[in-house]
TORVEXMI-114243 format. One record per residue (C-alpha): residue in one letter; x, y, z. Coordinates in pm, whole numbers, plus 50000, padded with zeros to 5 digits. Layout:
! TORVEXMI-114243
AXYZ/...
This chain:
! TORVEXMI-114243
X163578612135645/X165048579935564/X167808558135672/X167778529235502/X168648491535646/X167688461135806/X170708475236074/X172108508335916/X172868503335554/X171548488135207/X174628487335050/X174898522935084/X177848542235334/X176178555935624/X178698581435637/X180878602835441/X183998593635286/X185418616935404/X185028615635699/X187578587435778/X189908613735843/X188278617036145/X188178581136314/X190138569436560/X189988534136446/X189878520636107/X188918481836026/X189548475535679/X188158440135636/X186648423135281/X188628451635043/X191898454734966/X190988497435015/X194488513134900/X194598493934591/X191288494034529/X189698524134680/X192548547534693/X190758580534680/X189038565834969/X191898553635111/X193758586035146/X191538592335444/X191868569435624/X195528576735575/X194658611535703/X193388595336020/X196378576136079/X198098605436050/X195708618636338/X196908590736571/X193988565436478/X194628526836427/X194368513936089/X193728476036104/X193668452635759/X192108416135813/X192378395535522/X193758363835381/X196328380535136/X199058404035241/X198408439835041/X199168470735013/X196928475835237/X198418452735453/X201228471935450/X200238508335519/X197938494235822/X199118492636195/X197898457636279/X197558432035986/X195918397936041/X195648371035843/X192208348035818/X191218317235595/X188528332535348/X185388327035429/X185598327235769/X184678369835840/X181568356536072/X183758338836329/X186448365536365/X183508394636396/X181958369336614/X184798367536837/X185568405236914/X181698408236978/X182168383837270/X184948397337409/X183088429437423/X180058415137597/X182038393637833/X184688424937882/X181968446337984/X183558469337726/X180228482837487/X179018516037507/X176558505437723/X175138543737743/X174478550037327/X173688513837290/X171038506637519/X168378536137456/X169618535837032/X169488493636959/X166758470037062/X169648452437262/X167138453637534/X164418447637335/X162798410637447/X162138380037210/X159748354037148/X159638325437421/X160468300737131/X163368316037026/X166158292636954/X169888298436856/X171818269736614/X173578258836883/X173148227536888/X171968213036506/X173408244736344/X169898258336259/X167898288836420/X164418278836538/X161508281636257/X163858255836020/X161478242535758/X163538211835651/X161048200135324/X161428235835227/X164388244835295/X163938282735488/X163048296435779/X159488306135932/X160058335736161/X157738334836415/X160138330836683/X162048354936579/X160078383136649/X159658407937003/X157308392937238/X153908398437152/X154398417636821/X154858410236468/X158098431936267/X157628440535941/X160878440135713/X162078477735681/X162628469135310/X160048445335277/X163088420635126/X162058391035263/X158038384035275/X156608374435600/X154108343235597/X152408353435941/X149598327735876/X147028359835886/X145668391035783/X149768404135766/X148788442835794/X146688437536115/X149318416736279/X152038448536187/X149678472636315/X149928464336706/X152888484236691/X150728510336706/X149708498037085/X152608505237275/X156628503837290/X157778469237265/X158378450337566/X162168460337676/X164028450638011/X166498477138054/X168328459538340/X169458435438007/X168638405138306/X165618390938103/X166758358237956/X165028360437628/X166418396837575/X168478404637351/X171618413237498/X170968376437688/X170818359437367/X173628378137219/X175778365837518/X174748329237459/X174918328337067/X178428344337092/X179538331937387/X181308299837131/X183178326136964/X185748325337181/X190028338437126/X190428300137072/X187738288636859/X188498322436661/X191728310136629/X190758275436577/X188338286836221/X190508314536096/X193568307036157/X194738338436315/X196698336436577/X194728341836914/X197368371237055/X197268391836716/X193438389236741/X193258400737114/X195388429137003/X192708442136727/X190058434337013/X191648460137211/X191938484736943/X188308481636871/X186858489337198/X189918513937317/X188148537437030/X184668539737157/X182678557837394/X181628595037410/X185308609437281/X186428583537046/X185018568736697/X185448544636462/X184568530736135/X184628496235921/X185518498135531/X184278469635345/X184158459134976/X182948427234791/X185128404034992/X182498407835215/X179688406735014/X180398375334774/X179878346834988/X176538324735074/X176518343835401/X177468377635264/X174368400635437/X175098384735750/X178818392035749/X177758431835719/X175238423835956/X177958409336233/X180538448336125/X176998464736177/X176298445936479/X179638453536635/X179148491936509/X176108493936728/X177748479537024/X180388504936976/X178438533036916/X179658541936568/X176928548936429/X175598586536287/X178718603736483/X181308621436363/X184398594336232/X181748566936277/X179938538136052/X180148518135820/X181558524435452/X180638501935169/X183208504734893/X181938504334541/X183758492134266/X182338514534016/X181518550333954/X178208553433983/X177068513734108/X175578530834406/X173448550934135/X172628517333951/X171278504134291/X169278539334368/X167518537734040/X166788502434100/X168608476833844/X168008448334097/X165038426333945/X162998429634323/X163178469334358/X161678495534197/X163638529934215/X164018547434564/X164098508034729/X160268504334667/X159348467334667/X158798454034328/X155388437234277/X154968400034307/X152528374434119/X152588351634448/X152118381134741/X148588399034776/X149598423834524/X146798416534348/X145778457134334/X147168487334445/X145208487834751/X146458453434874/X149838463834744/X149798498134977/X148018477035266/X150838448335285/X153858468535209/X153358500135406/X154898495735739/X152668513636083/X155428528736214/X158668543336113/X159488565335831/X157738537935567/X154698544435673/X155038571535407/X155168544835167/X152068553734980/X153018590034860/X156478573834692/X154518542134516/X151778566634350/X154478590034303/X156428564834083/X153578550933908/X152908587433799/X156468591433680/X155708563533471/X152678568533329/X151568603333335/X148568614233262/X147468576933122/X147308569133506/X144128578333721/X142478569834048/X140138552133860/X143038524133681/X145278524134035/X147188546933849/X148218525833624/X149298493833861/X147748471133689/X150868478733405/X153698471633603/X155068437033546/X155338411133846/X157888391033931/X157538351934051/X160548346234214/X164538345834179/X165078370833864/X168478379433961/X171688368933745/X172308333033895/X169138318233740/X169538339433486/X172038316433382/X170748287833496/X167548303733257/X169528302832938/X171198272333019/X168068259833014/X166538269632747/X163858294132894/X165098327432786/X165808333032382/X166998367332407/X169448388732603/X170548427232638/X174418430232785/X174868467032818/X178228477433037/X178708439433146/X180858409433075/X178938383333203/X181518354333011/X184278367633236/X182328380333531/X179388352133567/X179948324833823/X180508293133618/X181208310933312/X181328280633112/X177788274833215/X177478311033155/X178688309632812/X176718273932692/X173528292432825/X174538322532606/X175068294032267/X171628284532328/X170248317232268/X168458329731952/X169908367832007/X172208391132222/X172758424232191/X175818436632346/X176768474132397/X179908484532497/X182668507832452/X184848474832227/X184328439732128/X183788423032499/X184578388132582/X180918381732601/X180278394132273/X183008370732084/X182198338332316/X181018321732002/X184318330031855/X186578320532115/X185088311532431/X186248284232703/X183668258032469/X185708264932165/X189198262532294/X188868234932513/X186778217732224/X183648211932373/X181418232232034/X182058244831751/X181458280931646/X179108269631355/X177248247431579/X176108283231780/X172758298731665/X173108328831866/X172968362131658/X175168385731859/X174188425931784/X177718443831888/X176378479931894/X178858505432004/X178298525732337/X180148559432489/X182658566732781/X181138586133034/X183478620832938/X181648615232550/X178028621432738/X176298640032996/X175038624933344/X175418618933729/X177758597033927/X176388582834271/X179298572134483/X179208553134782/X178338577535010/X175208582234806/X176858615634684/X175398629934326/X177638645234122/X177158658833758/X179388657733523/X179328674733155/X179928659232802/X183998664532709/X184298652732373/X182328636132074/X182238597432080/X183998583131769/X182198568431514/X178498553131573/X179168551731959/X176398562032155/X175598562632524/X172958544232695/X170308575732745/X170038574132379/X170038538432299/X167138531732609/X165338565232484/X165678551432106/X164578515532166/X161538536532394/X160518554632120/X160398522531867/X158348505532092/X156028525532143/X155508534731799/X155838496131724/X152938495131919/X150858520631879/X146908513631813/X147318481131967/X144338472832164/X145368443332364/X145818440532734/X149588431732714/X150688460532514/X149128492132719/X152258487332970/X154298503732677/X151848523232480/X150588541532797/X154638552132892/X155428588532970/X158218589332739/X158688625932620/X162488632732670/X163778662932522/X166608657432264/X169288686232189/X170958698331874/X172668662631826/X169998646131901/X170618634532211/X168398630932516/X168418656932772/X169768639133041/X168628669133297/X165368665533161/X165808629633323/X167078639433641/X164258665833704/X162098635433639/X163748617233898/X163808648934123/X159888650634103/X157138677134014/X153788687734093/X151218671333780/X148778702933775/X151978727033667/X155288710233670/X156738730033980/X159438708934041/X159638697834448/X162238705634683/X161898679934935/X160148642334934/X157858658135217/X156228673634950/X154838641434764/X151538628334806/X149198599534733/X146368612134573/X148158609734241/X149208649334230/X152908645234243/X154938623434021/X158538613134081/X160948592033946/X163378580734247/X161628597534594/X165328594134841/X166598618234537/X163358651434596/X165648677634614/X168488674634405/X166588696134132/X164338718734366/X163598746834070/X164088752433714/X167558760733630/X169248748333969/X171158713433992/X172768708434309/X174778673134147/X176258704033989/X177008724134316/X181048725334385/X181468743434703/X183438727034968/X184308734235315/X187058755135398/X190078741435639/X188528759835946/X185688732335845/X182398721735923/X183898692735705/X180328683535612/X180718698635239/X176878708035273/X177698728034914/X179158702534748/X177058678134532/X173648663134684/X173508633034919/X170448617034965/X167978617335151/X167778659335188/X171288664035099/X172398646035456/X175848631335472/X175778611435817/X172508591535821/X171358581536184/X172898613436302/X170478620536580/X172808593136750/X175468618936744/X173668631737046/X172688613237404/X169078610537465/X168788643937632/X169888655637282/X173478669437407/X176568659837245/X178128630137336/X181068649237350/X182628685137243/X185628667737023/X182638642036863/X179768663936832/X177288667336474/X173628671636566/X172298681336931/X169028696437035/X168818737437042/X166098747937324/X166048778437212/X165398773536820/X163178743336899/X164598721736663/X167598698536569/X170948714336459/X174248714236355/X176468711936052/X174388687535884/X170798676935777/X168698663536061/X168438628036004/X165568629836231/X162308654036263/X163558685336309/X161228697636553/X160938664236780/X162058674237123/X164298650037247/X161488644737541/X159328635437327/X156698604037396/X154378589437178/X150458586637297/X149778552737244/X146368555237328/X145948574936971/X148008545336812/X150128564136648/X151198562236335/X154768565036152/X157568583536342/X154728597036582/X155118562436721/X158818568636774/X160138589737124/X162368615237058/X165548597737125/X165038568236868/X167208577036615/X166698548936336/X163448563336156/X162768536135875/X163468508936112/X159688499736263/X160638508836661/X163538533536600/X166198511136716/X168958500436559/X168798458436511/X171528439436697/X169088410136670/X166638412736337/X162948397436366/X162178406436014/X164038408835652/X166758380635680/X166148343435523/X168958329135701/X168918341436079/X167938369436319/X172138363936430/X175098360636197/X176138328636227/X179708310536122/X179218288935796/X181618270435587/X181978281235231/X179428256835043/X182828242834907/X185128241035218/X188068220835252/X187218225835632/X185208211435888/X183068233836076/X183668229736453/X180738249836599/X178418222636426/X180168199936248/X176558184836092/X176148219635941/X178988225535788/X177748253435514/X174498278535528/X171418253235509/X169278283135388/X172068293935066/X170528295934748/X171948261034524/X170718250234224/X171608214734157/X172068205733799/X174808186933613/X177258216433467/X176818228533813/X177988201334068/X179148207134392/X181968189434571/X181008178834912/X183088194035215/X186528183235268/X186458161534956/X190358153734911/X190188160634550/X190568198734606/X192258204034951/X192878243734847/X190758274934957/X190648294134636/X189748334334650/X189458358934371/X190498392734391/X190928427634201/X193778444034090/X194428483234042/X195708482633664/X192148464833558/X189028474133586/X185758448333655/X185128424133350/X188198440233201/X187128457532882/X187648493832961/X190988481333083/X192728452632903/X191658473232554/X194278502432644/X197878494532608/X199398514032890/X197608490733132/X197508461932976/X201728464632983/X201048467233346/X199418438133407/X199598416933100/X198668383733149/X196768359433414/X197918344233735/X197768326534076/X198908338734394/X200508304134499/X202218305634876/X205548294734894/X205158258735088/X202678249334852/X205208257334572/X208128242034670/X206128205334795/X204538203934457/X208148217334231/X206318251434115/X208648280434067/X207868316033952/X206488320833607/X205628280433576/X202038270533457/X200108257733620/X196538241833669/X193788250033873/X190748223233924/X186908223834008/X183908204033991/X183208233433726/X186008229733477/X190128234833467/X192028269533373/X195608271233343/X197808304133432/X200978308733523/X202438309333878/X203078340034098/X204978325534397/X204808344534676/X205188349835033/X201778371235092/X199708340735140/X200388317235444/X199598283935514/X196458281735775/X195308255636031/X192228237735984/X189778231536253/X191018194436267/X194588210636279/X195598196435932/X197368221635723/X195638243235440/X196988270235152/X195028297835053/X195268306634648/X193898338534496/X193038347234142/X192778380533994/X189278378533806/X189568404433495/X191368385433267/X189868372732937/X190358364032556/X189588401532472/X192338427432458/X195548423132487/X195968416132815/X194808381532803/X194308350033035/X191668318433113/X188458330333310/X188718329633675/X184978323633683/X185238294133494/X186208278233834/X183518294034050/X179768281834106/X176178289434068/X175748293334455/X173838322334626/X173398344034941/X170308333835117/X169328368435108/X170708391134782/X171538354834581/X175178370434551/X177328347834394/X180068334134633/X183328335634449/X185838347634719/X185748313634903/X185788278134730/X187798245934731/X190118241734432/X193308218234321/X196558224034160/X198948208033983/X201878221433768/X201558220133379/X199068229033113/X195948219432958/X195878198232638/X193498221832398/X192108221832090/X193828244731856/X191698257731603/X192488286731360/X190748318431460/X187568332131226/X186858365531141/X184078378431315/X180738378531199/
């Protein structure tokens, strides 16, 4: 019964969208939501509505801004310190919900003796220097050794790794409930955040220290048993070198608060995209496999199945069911080719040997490593980080096959890329053999959407795509079939990955796949008969169950019935859980964690905030949603620990957070971060700022930078680019642009490029409205015109010199007809310690006023 996280959330909403309309206190921070997220957005407009406190922190002044009760500004980059600060003030305030937070988080959960903060140097103890990461033996609880609940980040524990886990099978980690222990973690919450003062908050962000006391207030004036609230992030948060631990300091001071699995309460992750949630589920990130199952890796003991199982399946907690969803996908896969006796097929699945993801990627091509690329639904020329590194790595290619709905940026950078115009190649000098195959809208094919509150929803083919369009079930299902056949009566080792495929989809009178033949396959069945499976309970690993994507058993329980298709909602006289509409995973729940909604005794926290509580009379866990939870554990219940148990056995009955190893939600982490047990405030990697709390350690030591010569660095505070620089969306354009700047009702919207340039800057360097101008980087130059206006401010630096914030919107292209330079050709090849997400919403940058001298060169006809 999962609930996925390292604290609450991978990247999916722990609760409902919905269910805004029922906080008390809103904190919008890293999204600009009603521009952005407006459907979204609405509720939390319903909440204000209610009487709840809508709060907006961010450095531009939106429409968000604007419908919000409290704005406050803050120089980007800096989310850690402000988070930071209303964390201390609710420690030193006395003013947590001491009563949910001290039985549900391992707040009083004790550390490792060695167990050092980067208080002094700027590093947490463990710092490997030579290498450059962290060792995380001091990390851990006293005694014990966590295991990752995602198995992200690989623990070198210097021994047999699965023995060391299992002594969480011996008893309940050592706690101290009186929180007086000095290695506990409340204690060394105190003392990491106890820097983050009003002033020093003030003193990095720039807000001013009264405005931030005010949304301190807010925060913890809507906790406790009758009062919620929630934080609504987007990729503000999420695209900077300390990205995970930004979420980690909104999911730390959600756990504090007790907003977590309660009615109003969590944490909402705002995607950008219909169905990216869906993308993530189904596993398009290079380290998972579908249902977050750990890929497997050439340099981990993943040498068979067995060691696989061994090192990956966690004692206790819900992932101790690992097992039954690994065989279960390597059945999916392979069908009857798989047996006991060949692991099932294992031995076939690729391994990966380190960073796959789309910053080395680049770096790859620029390189000359790769000699081939698929682009399907991307723009990597306008959205890659460095894009003219992006786009040489792309001219050094021998092919590229690009699908899309038109003729992308990426697919005509030969043509009339950043290297042509600003003269730096030649389209005859580029080898690259660019396939430009046509692809379908989603209303001109059949399939699911996965929002961000891990909702499934089907939708149904509207019209015929023009011409040789075709959607991406048939082209993957096509280029399956090839393959295969391509390959057929090959007899060498390398080839039985594809030969041995399951790969029987069902095609329909137009020959295309059945794409509810796919879900069902994603749903699960049993192998002896097909019976498709109506809950992930049901799987097993002795190979007699296969299953595509395990968190999604249930969403096709029998022949004939599609709950993605179900369209019942809740009348007005509620539950408001919209059980019939759609299918959430896991189980069709919509709150995950929502055994918190309850105290331990398993009674509501209060009548106005209750979900789930414990019935004594049915024996089991109830309310208007899906137990998050066993739904016969008695809230009394106490493991045996001289049977060591195993899984959720080993949890009581009021530990709510079943996939994390000791049921607790993690204030402090032991396990699955590279860059800290603690968020931490970091610099940008390019800062124009100093960084006060260690001025030696300005930026992240453990972010992911790859030092080559098309992607230099400028060191902090260099005087050549005094500027913060953020990029940002706008509502008329969608992502890399295509879908968008193609149509001529929003490209009239928003027809060209520009930069958000404050007014103080403008007038000191003579820049008024409509002027171009240019914008500088290690990386390269753009020019755009100038949008002068009063929604950025000026910000104090640490030292107290003066700094302007600029923003960028990022769509814009040479595709379309709404047209403009790349923002990305600004941005760098710089990673997350953790995801290796780019970080584009923070850099250093100059400006000056005029234009670029180009190279004009007629335009070809494409090829």
């Amino acid at each position: 019964m999962p609930s996925l996280g390292t604290t609450f959330g991978r990247g999916a909403a722990t609760m409902p969208q919905w269910d805004l309309a029922r906080s008390d206190v809103v904190l919008v921070m890293g999204s600009n939501m009603a521009e952005n997220h407006p459907i979204a957005f609405r509720f939390a407009m319903q909440a204000k509505l209610r009487g709840a406190t809508l709060i907006h922190v961010d450095p531009r002044f939106t429409r968000t801004s604007a419908m919000c009760d409290i704005y406050a500004p803050i120089r980007a980059g800096t989310d850690i310190a402000f988070l930071g600060g209303i964390i201390h003030y609710l420690l030193e305030n006395d003013l947590w919900f001491r009563e949910w937070a001290v039985p549900y988080t391992n707040i009083a959960t004790i550390i490792e003796d060695g167990f050092a903060g980067p208080e002094g140097d700027g590093t947490f103890s463990g710092w490997k220097e030579e290498e450059t990461r962290y060792g995380t033996e001091t990390w851990q609880y006293k005694g014990l050794t966590v295991p990752s609940p995602l198995a992200e980040a690989w623990m070198e524990t210097g021994g047999d790794f699965a023995e060391r886990v299992s002594h969480l099978r011996d008893g309940p980690p050592p706690r101290d409930e009186t929180l007086q222990h000095p290695n506990c973690v409340y204690q060394i919450m105190r003392r990491h955040f106890a820097r983050y003062t009003p002033e020093m908050v003030e003193r990095i962000t720039g807000c001013p220290r009264d405005l931030f006391l005010r949304i301190c207030e807010a925060m913890a004036r809507n906790s406790g048993r009758e009062r919620t609230g929630a934080i609504c992030y987007a990729v503000g948060w999420n695209h900077h070198s300390t990205g995970a631990q930004i979420i980690r300091a909104g999911a730390i001071l959600m756990g504090l608060l007790g907003n977590v699995g309660r009615p109003g309460a969590g944490m909402l992750a705002l995607r950008g995209h219909t169905s990216i949630q869906g993308s993530t589920d189904i596993a398009t990130l290079y380290d998972l496999m579908p249902g977050y199952l750990p890929q497997p890796h050439a340099l981990r003991p993943h040498g068979t199945l067995e060691e696989y199982l061994k090192v990956e399946t966690a004692p206790t907690g819900w992932w101790s069911e690992f097992p039954k969803y690994a065989v279960s996908l390597l059945r999916a896969f392979y069908g009857g080719e798989a047996s006991a006796a060949n692991g099932w097929g294992y031995d076939w699945m690729p391994r990966i040997v380190g960073d796959h993801s789309m910053l080395p990627m680049t770096l790859a091509m620029d390189n000359g490593v790769m000699s081939g690329l698929f682009v399907m639904g991307q723009n990597p020329a306008v959205g890659g980080s460095n894009s003219k590194l992006v786009q040489r790595g792309l001219a050094k290619l021998e092919w590229m096959v690009v699908r899309d709905i038109a003729e992308t940026d990426t697919a005509t950078f030969w043509r009339d890329g950043h290297l042509i115009r600003d003269g730096e190649m030649r389209p005859e000098e580029i080898g690259t053999e660019v396939f430009l195959m046509p692809g379908s809208l989603s209303g001109e094919k059949a399939g699911s959407f996965t929002n961000t509150h891990r909702l499934v929803q089907w939708h149904d083919k509207v019209v015929d795509a023009p011409g040789d369009s075709t959607s991406e079930l048939w082209f993957v299902d096509e280029l399956g079939r090839r393959l295969r056949k391509l390959y057929a009566g090959s007899t060498r080792p390398e080839d039985q990955p594809i030969i041995n495929l399951r790969w029987d989809y069902p095609r329909d009178e137009e020959d295309e796949p059945d794409a509810e033949a796919v879900l069902r396959e994603i749903n699960g069945h049993r192998c002896a008969d097909g019976q498709l499976l109506s809950t992930f309970q049901d799987l097993k690993e002795d190979g007699s169950t296969a299953c595509g994507t395990w968190i999604y058993t249930g969403v096709f329980p029998e022949a004939g019935k599609n709950l993605a298709r179900a369209r019942k909602a809740d009348g007005p006289e509620g539950p408001g859980t919209h059980l019939g509409w759609g299918f959430a995973w896991p189980a069709n729940r919509r709150t995950l964690n929502n055994r918190a909604s309850a105290d331990p005794d398993g009674r509501p926290w209060s009548e106005r905030k209750k979900l789930i509580q414990w019935s004594e009379e049915k024996g089991e866990w109830s309310g208007p949603d899906v137990p998050d939870f066993p739904k016969d554990k008695r809230p009394d219940y106490q493991p045996n620990w001289e049977e060591r148990p195993k899984g959720v056995a080993a949890h009581s009955g009021s530990e709510p957070f079943i996939m994390l190893a000791d049921g607790r939600a993690g204030l402090f982490a032991p396990s699955g971060l590279k860059d800290g047990p603690l968020p931490e405030h970091y610099e940008s990697v390019e800062t124009p700022a100093t960084n006060p709390l260690h001025p030696s350690m300005s930026s992240s030591p453990a972010a992911k930078r790859w030092d080559q010569q098309d992607n230099r660095l400028a060191p902090p505070g260099d005087p050549r680019y005094p500027h913060m620089l953020t990029t940002f969306r706008l509502t008329e354009h969608h992502s890399g642009g295509t879908p968008t700047r193609i149509v001529t009702t929003t490209a009239e919207l928003q027809p060209e490029m520009f930069c958000e340039i404050p007014v103080e800057l403008a007038g000191t360097l003579g820049i008024r409205m409509g002027d171009w101008v240019v914008l500088a980087t290690e990386r390269g130059e753009i020019e755009t015109k100038a949008m002068v206006t009063s929604r950025l401010r000026p910000f104090r630096l640490p030292d107290g010199s003066e700094c302007h914030q600029l923003a960028l919107p990022w769509h814009f292209g040479w595709a379309g007809f709404a047209t403009g330079d790349v923002a990305n050709v600004l941005t760098s090849v710089v990673g997350d310690a953790n995801t290796g997400m780019h970080e584009n919403k923070s850099l250093a940058c100059a400006l000056r006023p005029g234009r670029l001298n180009r190279v004009q060169r007629p335009r070809r006809e494409a090829r």
